[in-house]
C-alpha positions in Angstrom: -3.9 12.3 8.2 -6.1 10.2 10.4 -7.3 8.3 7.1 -11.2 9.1 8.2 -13.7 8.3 5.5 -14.8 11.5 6.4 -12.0 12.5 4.2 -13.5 11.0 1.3 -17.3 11.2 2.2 -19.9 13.4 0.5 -21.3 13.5 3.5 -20.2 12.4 7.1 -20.7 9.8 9.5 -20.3 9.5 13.3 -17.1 8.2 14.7 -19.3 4.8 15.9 -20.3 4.5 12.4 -16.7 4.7 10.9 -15.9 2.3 13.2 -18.0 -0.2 12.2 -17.7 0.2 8.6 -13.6 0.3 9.3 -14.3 -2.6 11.2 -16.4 -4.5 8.6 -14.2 -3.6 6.2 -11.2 -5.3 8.1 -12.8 -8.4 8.4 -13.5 -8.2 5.2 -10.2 -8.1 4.0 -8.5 -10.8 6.9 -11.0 -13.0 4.8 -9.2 -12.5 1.6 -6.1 -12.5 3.3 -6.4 -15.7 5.0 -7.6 -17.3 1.8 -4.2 -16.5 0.1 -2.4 -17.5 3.6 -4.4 -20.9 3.2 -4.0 -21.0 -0.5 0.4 -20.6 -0.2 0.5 -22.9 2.4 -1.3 -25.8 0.4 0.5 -25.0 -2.1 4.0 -25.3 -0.3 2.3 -28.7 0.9 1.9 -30.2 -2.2 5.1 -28.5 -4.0 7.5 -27.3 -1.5 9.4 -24.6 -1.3 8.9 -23.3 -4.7 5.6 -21.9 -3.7 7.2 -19.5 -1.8 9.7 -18.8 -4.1 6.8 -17.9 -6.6 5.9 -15.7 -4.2 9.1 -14.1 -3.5 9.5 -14.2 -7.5 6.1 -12.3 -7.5 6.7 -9.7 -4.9 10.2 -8.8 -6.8 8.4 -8.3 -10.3 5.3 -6.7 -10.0 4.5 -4.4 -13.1 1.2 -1.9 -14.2 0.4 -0.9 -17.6 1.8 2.2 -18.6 -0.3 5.1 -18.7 -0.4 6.6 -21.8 -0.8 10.3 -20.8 1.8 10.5 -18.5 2.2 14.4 -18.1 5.0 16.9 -16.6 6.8 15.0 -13.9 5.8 17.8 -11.3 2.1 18.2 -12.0 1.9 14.0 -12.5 3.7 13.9 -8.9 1.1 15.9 -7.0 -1.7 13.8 -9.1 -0.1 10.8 -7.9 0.2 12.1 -4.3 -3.2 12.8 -4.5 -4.5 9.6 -5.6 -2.0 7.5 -2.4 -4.3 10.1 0.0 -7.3 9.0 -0.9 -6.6 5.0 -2.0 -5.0 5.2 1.7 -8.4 6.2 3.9 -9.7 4.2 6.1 -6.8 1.5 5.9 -4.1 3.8 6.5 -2.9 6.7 9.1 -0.3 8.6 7.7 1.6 12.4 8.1 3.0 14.0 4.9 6.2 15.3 6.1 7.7 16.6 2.7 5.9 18.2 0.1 7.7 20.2 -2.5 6.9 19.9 -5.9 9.8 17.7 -6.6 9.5 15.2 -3.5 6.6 14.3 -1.1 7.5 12.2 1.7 5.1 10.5 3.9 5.1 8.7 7.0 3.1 6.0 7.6 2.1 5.1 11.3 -0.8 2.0 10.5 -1.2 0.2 7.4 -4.0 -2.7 7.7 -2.5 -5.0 5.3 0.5 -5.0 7.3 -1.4 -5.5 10.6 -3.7 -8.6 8.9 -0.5 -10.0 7.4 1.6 -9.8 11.0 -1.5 -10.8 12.9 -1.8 -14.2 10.1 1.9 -14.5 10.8 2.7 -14.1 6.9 4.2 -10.6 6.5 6.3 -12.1 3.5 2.8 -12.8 1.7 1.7 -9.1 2.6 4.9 -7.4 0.9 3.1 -8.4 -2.7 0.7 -5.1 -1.5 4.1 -3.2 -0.6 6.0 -4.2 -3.4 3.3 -2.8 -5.9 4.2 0.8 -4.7 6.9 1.3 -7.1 5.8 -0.4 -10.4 2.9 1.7 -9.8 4.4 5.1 -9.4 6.0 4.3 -12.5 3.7 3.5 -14.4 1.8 7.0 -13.7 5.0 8.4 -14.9 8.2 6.7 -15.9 9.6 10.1 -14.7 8.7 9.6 -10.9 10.9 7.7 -8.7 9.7 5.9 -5.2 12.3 5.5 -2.0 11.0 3.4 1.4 13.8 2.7 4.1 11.4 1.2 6.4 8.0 -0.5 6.8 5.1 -1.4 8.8 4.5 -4.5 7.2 8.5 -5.6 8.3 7.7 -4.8 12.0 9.1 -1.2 11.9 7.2 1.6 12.9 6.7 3.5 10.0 6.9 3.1 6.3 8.9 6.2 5.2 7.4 6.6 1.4 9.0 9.0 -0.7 7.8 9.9 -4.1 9.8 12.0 -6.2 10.8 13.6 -10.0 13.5 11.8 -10.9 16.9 13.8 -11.5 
């Protein structure tokens, strides 16, 4: 999918005016992410290298409340599926190039965390929004599994998300 708001729109809007929202909404969130690119390097100022390792820490043990009607694995999979295709407009351009009820794989060509993290030369900082993809998952199911080989936000040029019914 191209990740148009048109997608998610009630009603739609002309290419220019998705691009200036798209690009509002970019700025928007370079603001935040400098702030937090600001924020870790103070803080590695005044304490070091721990900072970063409370980052790192961070990025390795994100977790969501459970959800406490987690359903059949295969019906909570498409839900979930469903949910990554809309959360993903407008920041995200992607291809579904799996989908079984089992396993939906996607492949995703733009992410615009990763490009606001490479452009602030702090991908490590941005892998706290990549990191949240499996604790998430989980959460909407404990039965659901999530796979990624590759991503954006590393320099490669896709992120190969897989979601899946656990065996």
């Amino acid at each position: 999918m191209d990740g148009s708001l048109n997608e998610i729109l009630p009603d739609p809007i002309s290419a220019a005016d998705e691009k200036i929202l798209l690009d509002l909404l970019k700025r928007k969130m370079t603001v935040m992410a400098d702030i937090a690119v600001e924020l870790l390097h103070a803080m590695e100022k005044e304490f070091g290298p721990k900072a970063r390792e409370v980052v790192r820490e961070m990025i390795n043990h994100q977790e969501f409340e459970a959800r406490q009607n987690a359903g059949r694995p295969e019906t909570d999979l498409g839900d979930f599926c469903a949910m990554v295709d809309k959360a993903a407009v407008g920041t995200h351009k992607w291809k579904k190039v799996k989908d079984q009820p089992r396993s939906v794989g996607y492949r995703f060509t733009r992410c615009m965390y990763a490009e606001i993290f490479r452009e602030l030369e702090e991908p490590e900082l941005g892998f706290i929004m990549c990191a949240r993809d499996e604790p998430w998952v989980k959460s909407f199911n404990p039965k659901l599994a999530f796979k990624r080989t590759k991503t954006l936000m590393d320099g490669d040029e896709i992120c190969d998300n897989t979601y899946c019914v656990e065996e």
